[in-house]
C-alpha positions as CSV (number, residue, x, y, z in Angstrom):
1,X,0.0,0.0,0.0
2,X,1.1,3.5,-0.7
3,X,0.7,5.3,2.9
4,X,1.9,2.9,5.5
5,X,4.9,2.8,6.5
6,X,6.4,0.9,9.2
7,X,10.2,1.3,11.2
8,X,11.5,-1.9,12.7
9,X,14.4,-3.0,14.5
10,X,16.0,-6.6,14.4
11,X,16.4,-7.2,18.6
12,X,18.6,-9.3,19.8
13,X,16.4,-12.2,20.0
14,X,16.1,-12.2,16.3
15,X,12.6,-10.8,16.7
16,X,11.1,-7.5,14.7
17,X,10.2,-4.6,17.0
18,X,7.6,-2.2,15.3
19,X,8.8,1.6,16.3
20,X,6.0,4.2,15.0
21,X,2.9,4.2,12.8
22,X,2.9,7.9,10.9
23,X,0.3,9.1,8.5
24,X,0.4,12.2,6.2
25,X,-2.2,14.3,4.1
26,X,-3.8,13.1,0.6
27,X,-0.6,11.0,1.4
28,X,-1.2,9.1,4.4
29,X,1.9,7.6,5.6
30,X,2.2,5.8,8.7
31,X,4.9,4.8,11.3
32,X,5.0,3.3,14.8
33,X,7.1,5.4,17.4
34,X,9.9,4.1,19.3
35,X,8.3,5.7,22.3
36,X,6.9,3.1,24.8
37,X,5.7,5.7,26.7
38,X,5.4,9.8,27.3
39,X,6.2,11.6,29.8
40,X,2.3,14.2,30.1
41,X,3.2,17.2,32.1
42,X,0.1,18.5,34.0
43,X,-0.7,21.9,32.7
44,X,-3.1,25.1,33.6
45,X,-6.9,26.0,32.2
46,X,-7.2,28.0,29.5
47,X,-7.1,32.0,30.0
48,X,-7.7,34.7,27.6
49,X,-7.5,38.6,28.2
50,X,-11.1,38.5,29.0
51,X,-10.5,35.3,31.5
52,X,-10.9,31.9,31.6
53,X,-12.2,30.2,28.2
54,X,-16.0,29.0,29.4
55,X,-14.6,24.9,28.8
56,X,-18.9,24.4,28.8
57,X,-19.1,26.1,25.3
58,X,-17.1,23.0,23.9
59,X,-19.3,21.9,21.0
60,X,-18.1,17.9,22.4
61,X,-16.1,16.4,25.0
62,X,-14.0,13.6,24.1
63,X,-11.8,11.4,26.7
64,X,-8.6,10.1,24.5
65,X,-5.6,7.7,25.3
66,X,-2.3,7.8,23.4
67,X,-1.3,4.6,21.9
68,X,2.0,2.5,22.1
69,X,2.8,4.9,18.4
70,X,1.8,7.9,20.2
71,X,-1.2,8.5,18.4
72,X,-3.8,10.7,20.4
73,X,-7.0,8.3,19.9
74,X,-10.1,9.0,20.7
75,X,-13.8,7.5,20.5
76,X,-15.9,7.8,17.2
77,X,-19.4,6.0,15.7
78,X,-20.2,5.4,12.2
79,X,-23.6,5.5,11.0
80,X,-24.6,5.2,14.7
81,X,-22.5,2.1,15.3
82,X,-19.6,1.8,18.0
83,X,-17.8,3.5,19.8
84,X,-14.4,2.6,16.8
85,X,-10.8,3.8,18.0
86,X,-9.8,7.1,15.8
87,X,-6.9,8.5,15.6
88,X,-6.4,12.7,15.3
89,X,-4.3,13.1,12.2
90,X,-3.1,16.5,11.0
91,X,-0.7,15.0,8.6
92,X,-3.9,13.4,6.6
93,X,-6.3,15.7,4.5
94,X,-8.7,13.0,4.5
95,X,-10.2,11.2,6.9
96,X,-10.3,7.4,6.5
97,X,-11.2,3.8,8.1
98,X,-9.6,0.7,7.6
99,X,-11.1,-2.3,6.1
100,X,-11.7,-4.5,8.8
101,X,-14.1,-1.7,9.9
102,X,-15.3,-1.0,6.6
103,X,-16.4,-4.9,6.4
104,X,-18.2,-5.2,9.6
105,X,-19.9,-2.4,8.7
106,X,-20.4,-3.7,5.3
107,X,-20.2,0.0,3.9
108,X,-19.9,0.0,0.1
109,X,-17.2,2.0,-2.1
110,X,-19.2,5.4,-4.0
111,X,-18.6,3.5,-7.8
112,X,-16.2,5.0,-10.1
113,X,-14.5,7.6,-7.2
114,X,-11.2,6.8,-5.8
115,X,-9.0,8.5,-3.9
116,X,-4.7,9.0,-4.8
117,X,-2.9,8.2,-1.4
118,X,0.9,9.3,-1.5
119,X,3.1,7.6,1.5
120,X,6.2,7.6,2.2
121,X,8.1,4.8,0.3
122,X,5.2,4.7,-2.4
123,X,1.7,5.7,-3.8
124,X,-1.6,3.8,-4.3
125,X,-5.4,4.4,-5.3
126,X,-8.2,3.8,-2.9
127,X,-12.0,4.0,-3.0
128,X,-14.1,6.6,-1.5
129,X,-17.2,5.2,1.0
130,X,-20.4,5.8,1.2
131,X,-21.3,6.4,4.9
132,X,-23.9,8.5,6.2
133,X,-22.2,10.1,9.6
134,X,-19.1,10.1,11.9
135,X,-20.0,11.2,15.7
136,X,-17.3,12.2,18.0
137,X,-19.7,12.7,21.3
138,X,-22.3,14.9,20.6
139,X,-20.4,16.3,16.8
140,X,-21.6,14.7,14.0
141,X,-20.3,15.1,10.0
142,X,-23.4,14.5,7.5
143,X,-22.1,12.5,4.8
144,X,-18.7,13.0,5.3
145,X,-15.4,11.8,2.5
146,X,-13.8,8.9,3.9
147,X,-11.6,6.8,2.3
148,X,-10.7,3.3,2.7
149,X,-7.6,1.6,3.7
150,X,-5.3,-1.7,4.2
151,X,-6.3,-2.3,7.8
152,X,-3.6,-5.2,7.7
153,X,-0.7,-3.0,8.0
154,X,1.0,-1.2,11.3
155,X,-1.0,2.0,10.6
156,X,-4.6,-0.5,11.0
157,X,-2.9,-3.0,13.9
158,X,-4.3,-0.8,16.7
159,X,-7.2,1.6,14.9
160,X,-10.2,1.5,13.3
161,X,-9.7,4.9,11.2
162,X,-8.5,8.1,10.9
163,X,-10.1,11.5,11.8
164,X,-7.8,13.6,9.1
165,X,-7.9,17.3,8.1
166,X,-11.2,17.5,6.8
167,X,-13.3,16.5,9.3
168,X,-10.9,18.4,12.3
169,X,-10.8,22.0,10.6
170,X,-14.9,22.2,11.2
171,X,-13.7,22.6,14.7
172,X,-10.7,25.0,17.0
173,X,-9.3,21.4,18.5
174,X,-8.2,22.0,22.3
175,X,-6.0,18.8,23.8
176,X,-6.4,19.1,27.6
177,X,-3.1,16.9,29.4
178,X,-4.7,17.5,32.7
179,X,-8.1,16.2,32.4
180,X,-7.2,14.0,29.2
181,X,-10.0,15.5,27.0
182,X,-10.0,16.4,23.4
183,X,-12.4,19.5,23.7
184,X,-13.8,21.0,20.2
185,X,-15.1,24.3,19.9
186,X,-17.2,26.4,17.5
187,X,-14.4,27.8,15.3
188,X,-15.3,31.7,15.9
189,X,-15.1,31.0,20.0
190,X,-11.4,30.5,20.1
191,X,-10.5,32.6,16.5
192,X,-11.8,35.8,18.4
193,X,-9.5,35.7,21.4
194,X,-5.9,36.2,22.4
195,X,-4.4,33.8,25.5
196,X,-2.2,35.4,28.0
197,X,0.5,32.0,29.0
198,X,-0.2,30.5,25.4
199,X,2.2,30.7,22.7
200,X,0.6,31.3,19.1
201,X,2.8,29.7,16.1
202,X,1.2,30.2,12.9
203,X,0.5,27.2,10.8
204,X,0.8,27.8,7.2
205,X,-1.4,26.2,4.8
206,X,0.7,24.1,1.7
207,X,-2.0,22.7,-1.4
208,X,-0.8,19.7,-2.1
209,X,-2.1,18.3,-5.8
210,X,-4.9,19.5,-7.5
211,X,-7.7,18.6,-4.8
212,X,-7.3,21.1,-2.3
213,X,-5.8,19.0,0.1
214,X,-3.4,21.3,2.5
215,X,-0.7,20.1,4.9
216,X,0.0,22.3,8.2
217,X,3.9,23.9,8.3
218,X,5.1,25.9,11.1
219,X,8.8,27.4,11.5
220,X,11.2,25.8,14.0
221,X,14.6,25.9,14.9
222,X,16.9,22.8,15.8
223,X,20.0,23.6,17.9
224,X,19.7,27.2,16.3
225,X,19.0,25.8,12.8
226,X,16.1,27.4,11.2
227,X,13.9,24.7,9.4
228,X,10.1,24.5,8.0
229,X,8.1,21.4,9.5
230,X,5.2,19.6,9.1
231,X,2.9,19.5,12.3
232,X,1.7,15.8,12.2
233,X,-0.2,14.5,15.5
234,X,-0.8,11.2,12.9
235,X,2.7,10.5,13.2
236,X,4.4,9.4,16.7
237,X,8.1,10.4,15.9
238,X,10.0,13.5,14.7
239,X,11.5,13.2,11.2
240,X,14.1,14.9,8.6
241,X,15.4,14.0,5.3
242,X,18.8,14.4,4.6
243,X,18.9,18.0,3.3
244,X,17.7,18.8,6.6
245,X,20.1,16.9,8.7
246,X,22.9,17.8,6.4
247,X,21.9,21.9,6.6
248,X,22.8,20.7,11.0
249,X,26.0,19.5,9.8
250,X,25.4,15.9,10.5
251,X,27.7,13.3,8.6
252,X,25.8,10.4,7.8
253,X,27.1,7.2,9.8
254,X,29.6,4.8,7.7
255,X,26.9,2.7,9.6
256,X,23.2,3.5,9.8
257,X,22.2,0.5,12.2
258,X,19.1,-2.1,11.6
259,X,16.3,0.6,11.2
260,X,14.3,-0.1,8.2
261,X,11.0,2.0,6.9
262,X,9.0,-0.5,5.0
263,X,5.8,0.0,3.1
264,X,3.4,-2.2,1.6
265,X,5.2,-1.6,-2.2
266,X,8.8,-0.6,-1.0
267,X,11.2,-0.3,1.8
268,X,14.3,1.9,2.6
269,X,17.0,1.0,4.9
270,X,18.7,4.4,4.2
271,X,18.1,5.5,7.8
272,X,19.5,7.5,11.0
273,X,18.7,9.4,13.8
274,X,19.6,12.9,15.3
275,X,19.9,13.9,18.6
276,X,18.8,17.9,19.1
277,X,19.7,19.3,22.5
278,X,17.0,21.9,21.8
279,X,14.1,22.7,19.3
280,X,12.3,25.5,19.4
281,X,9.0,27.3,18.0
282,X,8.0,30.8,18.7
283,X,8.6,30.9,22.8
284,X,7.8,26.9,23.3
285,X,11.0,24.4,23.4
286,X,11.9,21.1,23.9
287,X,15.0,19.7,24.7
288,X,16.9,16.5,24.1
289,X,14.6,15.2,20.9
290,X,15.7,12.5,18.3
291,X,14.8,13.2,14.8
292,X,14.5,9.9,12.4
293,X,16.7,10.9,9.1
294,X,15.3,9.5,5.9
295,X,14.6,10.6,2.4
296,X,11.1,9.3,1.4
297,X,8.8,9.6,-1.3
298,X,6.6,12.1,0.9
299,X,9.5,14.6,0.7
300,X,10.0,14.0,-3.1
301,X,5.9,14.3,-3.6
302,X,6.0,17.9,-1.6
303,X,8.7,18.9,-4.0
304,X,10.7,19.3,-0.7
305,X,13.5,16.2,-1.3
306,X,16.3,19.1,-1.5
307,X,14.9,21.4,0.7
308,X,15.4,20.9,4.9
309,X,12.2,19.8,5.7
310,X,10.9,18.1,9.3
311,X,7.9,16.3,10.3
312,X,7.2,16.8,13.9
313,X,5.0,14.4,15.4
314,X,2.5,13.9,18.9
315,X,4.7,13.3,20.9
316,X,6.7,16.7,21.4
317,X,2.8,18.0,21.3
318,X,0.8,16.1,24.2
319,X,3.8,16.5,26.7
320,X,1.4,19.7,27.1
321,X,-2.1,21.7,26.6
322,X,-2.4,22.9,22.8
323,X,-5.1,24.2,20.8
324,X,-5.4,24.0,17.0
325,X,-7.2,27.4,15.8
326,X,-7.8,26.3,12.2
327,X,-9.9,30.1,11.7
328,X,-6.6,32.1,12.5
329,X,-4.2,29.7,10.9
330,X,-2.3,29.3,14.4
331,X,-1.3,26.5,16.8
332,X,-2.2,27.3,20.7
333,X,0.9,26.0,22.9
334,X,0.5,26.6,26.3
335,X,3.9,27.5,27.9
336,X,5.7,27.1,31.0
337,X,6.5,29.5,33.2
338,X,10.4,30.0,32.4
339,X,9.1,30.4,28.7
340,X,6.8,32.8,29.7
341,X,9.6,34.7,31.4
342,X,12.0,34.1,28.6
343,X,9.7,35.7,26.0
344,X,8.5,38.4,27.9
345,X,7.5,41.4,25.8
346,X,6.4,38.9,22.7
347,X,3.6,37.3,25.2
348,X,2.4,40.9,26.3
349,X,2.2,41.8,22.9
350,X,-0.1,39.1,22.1
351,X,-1.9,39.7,25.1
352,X,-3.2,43.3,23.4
353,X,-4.0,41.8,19.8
């Protein structure tokens, strides 16, 4: 299949260790993280100038756990049937279910409409659905575009679908560590505000192909090093090709370990990883982070192959509070309190807009 994509590692037992499930875009692209676990810091409500966000104007409440990958998942029904596992995907422009799901359902492909998927290693075509709604709580998409998948993959092992792009920008998304929610709101109630503590990064919108499909960039710096990145909750790991890691000056290993990125068509053993002592957007940073180093086909389908380019996934994301304000094209970090201090004048300053 063209969007999943698996890392492994040969242990010494001889046995394959799955590392991260990732999903991107009209490409979906999947791979398990090496993270067995992450470390949630408890955070504060959410304040604006005018006080405390009213949490009770959240359109839905919905309770989420974070997978083995680092996928947030959370709760949805199809056509009134469930609750199925979802997973929240920023890295997919379209949402999706795998066919497992699809069967027991018995929902049936809309005839002559399929859908191009562009992953990682390699590209496929896949059939549109016909379903009649997707609930999350009490938020439900009429006749929404869903797509079909491979469910015997990584990207299908733990899930039942996707919630992608399409369905999450009808909503601002709040992520709540503390009481392990995913609130969503009407779009206008968090667009209209400014949050003293949060940081805002803008997200920039990229097209990608000719069906309005967008991916989600924001600017960061590794170790000082300026670099686009693609903000992808779908995908449990950081990642950089090598344009990126060679713009930090990092020599590729004589070596490059027993890492492999296998999809369904191809695989790549061409693989590394980078250790950052700090990344940083606007006034949020994280320190110590590993970056997997790979050239895939996503890079060379964004046009991006020569260009530094990262994919930042969940997991440097749901060590705290965020909010993704689609309206205002900006991700809502909350920050702590020596960021706060740090920034200073920038986080009064967007206290007055």
């Amino acid at each position: 299949m063209s969007g999943i994509v698996r890392i492994s590692r040969t242990t010494r037992n001889g046995k394959r260790v799955i590392h991260r499930i990732y999903t991107i875009a009209s490409m979906i692209m999947c791979v398990k993280p090496y993270l067995s676990s992450l470390g949630l810091a408890a955070v504060f409500a959410l304040t604006g100038c005018a006080g405390v966000l009213d949490l009770d104007d959240a359109l839905t409440i919905a309770p989420y756990h974070i997978e083995e990958s680092g996928r947030v998942v959370v709760e949805a029904r199809v056509n009134g049937q469930g609750p199925f596992d979802f997973a929240l995907d920023t890295g997919s422009s379209i949402s999706a279910v795998f066919d497992e799901l699809r069967d027991d359902l018995a929902l049936e492909s809309i005839p002559g409409i399929t859908v191009i998927i562009h992953g990682a290693v390699a590209s496929g075509r896949f059939p549109l659905l016909d379903v009649d709604r997707l609930e999350v709580g009490r938020a439900t998409w009429a006749e929404p575009r869903i797509v079909s998948l491979p469910g015997k993959t990584a990207a299908g092992a733990s899930i039942d679908g996707l919630l992608g792009v399409d369905f999450l920008r009808r909503y601002a998304v709040g992520f709540s560590t503390r009481d392990r929610v995913v609130r969503l709101y009407p779009p206008d109630l968090v667009a209209r505000r400014s949050y003293r503590g949060w940081a805002s990064v803008p997200l920039e919108a990229m097209p990608v192909g000719e069906s309005g499909a967008a991916l989600y960039f924001i600017d960061i710096e590794i170790d000082g090093w300026k670099i686009p990145a693609v903000f992808d909750l779908g995908a449990g790991l950081n990642m950089i090709n090598w344009a990126g890691a060679h713009s930090l000056r990092i020599v590729p290993p004589a070596r490059r370990g027993d890492d492999q990125i296998s999809g369904a068509l191809e695989s790549s053993s061409d693989v590394a990883w980078l250790e950052a002592d700090e990344v940083r957007t606007a006034s949020v940073r994280w320190r110590n982070e590993r970056f997997l180093t790979a050239d895939l086909e996503i890079f060379e389908t964004l046009m991006l192959r020569d260009s530094p380019t990262v994919i930042l996934g969940a997991g440097l994301f749901t060590q705290r509070d965020f909010v993704i304000d689609f309206a205002q094209s900006r991700l809502l970090v909350k920050i702590a309190m020596d960021e706060a201090n740090e920034s200073g004048i920038a986080s009064q300053s967007s206290d007055r807009k």
